[in-house]
N, C-alpha and C positions, 0 to 999 in steps of 0.2 A: 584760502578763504576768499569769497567772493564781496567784493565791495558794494557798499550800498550805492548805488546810485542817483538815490535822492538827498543824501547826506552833505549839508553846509560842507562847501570846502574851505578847510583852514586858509589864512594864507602861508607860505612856504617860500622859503627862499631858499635853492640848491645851489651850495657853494664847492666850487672848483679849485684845488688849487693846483698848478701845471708851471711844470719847468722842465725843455727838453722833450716834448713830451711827441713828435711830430709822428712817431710811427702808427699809434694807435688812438689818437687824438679825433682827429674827424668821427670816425664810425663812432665813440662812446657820446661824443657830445650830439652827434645827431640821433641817437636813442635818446639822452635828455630832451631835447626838443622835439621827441617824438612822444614824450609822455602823453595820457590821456588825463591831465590834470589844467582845470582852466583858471585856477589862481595862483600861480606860480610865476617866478622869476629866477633867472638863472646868472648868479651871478661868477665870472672865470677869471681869479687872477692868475697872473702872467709872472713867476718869480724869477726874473732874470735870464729866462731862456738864451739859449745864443744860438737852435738851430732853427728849423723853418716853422718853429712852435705860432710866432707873432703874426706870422700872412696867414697861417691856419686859420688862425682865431679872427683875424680883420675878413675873412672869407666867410664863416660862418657868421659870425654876428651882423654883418651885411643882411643877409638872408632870414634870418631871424632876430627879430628885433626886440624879444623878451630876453636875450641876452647883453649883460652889460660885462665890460671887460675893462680890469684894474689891470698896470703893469708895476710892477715892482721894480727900479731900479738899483736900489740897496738895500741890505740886508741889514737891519742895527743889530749892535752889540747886545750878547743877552737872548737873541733866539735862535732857534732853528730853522732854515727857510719856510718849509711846509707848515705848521704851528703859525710862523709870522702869515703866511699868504693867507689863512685860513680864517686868523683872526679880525684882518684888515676884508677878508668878504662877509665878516659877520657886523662889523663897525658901519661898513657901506650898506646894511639891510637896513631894514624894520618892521621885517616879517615875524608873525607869534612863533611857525616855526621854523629851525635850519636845519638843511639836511647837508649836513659836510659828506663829499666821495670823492673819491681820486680818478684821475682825468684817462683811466684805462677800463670805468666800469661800463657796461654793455649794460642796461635797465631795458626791460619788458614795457610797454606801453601801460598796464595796469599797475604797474610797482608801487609808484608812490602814492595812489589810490588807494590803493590794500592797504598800504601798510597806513596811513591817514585813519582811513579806516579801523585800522585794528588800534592806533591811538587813542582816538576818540571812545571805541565802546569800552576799553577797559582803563578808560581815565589816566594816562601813561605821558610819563615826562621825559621817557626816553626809548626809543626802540634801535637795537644795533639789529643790523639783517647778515648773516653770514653767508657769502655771495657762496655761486657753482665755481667750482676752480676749473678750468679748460686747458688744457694743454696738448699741443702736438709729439707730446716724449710718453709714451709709454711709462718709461723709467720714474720720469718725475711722478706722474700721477698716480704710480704703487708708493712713491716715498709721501705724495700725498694725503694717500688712504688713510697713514699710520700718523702723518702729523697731526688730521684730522683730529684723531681718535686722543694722540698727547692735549691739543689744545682743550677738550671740551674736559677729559681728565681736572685738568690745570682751572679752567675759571666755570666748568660748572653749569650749565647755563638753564639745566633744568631747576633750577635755586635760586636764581637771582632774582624772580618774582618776590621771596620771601625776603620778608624787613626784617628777619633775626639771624639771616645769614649773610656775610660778608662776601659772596658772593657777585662777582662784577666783570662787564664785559663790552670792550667797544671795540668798531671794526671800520677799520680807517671804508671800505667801499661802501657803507652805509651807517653812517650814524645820524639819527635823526632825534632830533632834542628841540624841547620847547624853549622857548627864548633865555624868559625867566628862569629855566633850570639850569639852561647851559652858565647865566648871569650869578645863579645862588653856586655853582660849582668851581666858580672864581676865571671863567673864560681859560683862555688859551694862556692866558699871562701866567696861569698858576702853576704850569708846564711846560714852561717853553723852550726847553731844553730838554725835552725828552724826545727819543726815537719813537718810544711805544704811545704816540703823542693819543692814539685812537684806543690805546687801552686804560691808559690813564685818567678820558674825559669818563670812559663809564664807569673806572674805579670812584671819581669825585662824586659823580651822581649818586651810586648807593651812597656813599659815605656822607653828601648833606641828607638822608634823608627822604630822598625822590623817589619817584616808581619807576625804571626801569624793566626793560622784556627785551628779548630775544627770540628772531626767529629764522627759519632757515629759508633764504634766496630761490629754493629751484624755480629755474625756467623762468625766472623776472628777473635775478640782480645776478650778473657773472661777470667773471677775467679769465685774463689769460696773466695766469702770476709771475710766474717764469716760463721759459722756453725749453728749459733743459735742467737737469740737475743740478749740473756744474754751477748754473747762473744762479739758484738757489741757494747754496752754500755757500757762495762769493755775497748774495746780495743780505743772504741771514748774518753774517761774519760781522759785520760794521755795527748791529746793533743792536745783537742778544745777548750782551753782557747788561744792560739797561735792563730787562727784564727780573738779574737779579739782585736790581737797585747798585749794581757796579758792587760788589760784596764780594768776593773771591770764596769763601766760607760759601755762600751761598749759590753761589755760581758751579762748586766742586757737590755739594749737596744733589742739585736739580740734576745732574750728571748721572750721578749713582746712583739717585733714584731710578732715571732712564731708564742706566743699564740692568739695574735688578729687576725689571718691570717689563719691557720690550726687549731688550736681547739676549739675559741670562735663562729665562724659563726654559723657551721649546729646546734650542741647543740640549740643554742640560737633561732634559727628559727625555728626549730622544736616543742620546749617547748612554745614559743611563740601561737602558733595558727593561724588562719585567713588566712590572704592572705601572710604571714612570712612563714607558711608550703606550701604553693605555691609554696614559691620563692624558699625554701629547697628542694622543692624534682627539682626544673630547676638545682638548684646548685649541686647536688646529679648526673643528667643525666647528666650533663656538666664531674662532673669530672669521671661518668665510661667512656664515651667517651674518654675522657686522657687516663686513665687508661689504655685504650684495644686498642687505636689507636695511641697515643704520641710516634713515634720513641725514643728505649733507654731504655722504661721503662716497655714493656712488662710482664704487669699487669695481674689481674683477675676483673671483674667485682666488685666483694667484695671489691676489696685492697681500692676502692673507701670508702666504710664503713670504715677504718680505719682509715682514715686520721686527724679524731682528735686524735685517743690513738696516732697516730706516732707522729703528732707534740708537744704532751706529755712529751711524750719520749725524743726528741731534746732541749725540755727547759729542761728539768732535766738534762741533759749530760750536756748544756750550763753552768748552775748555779753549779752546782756539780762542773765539772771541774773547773774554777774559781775559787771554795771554797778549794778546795782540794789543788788545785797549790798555794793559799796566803796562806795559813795554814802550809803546809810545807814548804813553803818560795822558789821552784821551783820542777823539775818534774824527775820522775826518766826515765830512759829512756837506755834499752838493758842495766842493772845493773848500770848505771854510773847515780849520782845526778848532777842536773846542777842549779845552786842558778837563781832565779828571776832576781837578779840586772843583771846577766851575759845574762840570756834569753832578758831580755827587751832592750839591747844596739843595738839590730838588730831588732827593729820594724820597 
């Protein structure tokens, strides 16, 4: 969509929150301050870094002076660092809108113009943007393709326009919300203990009532998520049991469903024979077609071939996580332990 140009620019406040953050830090905040938006403010809290996060940030806000920077030096009882920093750069605003992103997004100079834009013309209290995922791993970006395809399964996004479906979605590298809505969906405090802190502000949204949308990032909002598989499966482990509300019942559920969905089909039709290897190889052309053509997911041909080891991969993160978090009896999370009974009061 191409932005109006003459169109009143809201005012906007883009909230940062960063801890640790020194390796990818400069390039994404210099895309912030590279936007092509002239009422805007950026504001970057600092939650307790301890590597060369703090001269980053005193280096660029030097240089740019539409950036202001919070530093955090405790964490209080009761949240999550990310949730806390997030909230404390919304406290420190008083912009009609925030656009909360995490301190490794890469934004296009027209980003938050479009999407401003595409706020205004359809009268919307909430826009999530589903970033390009980038990665130097091959491997990761075919497990990618298929998470892709789980995630939108799972919350839908072609729906959540509609006010009679329960439909909701928020994505920590772009969630942009008007003040007042983020204020009627009970702020950060009403989750502040949750991992999926970015899925949860757009579950609140539908749920008081607001207009939320969704739309997909190419070539304006990207990352780089992980570097490897490995670091994905280690970095999903800590905090996909939250997903299903810490519920074991439910956590063994979303599993099986995986596997009867993404890794039982082709196998099964394949080895089967007859007119089953018919159907496998339609269901094979079906999803390289996703694959190379599905807005978002910007596939290869092969990632198609993967799609059982990836949904694999998703039951064992499933079931792991789960085991991991009842066993230790809650999750550790940016050094601090947070007990299960204290996680589970905010399902």
């Amino acid at each position: 969509m191409s932005p109006n140009l003459n169109m009143v620019e809201p005012r906007v406040a883009i909230i940062v929150a960063v801890k640790d953050e020194e390796a990818e830090l400069e390039e994404a905040l210099i895309s912030v301050c590279q936007l092509d938006y002239k009422n805007l403010r950026i504001i970057v809290v600092n939650d307790r870094s301890t590597d060369r996060t703090p001269e980053i940030l005193q280096k660029i806000a030097q240089e740019n002076p539409v950036i202001t920077v919070i530093t955090i030096e405790e964490l209080p009882k009761g949240w999550l660092g990310k949730s806390h920093a997030l909230y404390q750069g919304y406290k420190a605003s008083a912009e009609e809108w925030l656009l909360f992103t995490d301190a490794d997004v890469i934004f296009g100079r027209q980003a938050l113009k479009k999407a401003m834009h595409y706020v205004t013309e359809h009268q919307l209290d909430h826009l999530a943007v589903l970033p390009e995922i980038t990665s130097r791993s091959a491997l990761f970006k075919a497990m990618m393709s298929t998470f892709s395809m789980m995630l939108e399964f799972r919350q839908r996004p072609w729906d959540i326009r509609n006010p009679a479906s329960k439909a909701s979605i928020g994505i920590g590298a772009f969630n942009l919300v008007r003040r007042s809505a983020y204020e009627k969906a009970g702020t950060h405090t009403a989750f502040s203990l949750r991992p999926d802190d970015d899925l949860k502000l757009g579950e609140r949204i539908k749920a008081a009532g607001l207009r939320p949308d969704v739309l997909y990032g190419e070539k304006e909002v990207s990352l780089e998520w992980y570097t490897s598989l490995n670091e994905f499966v280690n970095g999903l482990m800590k905090n996909t049991f939250s997903i299903s509300n810490y519920h074991l019942p439910t956590a063994i559920g979303m599993a099986l469903a995986t596997f009867l969905v993404f890794v039982l089909p082709m196998p099964f039709l394949l080895l089967s024979g007859g007119y089953n290897f018919i159907l496998a190889l339609v269901m094979l052309t079906s999803q390289i077609f996703l694959m190379l053509f599905k807005p978002g997911i910007h596939g290869k041909w092969w990632h198609a071939l993967m799609i059982p080891f990836a949904g694999a991969v998703i039951v064992y993160i499933l079931l792991k996580s789960a085991f991991i978090t009842i066993k230790q009896g809650g999750i550790y999370w940016r050094d601090s332990f947070y007990p299960l009974a204290e996680l589970k009061k905010q399902r």
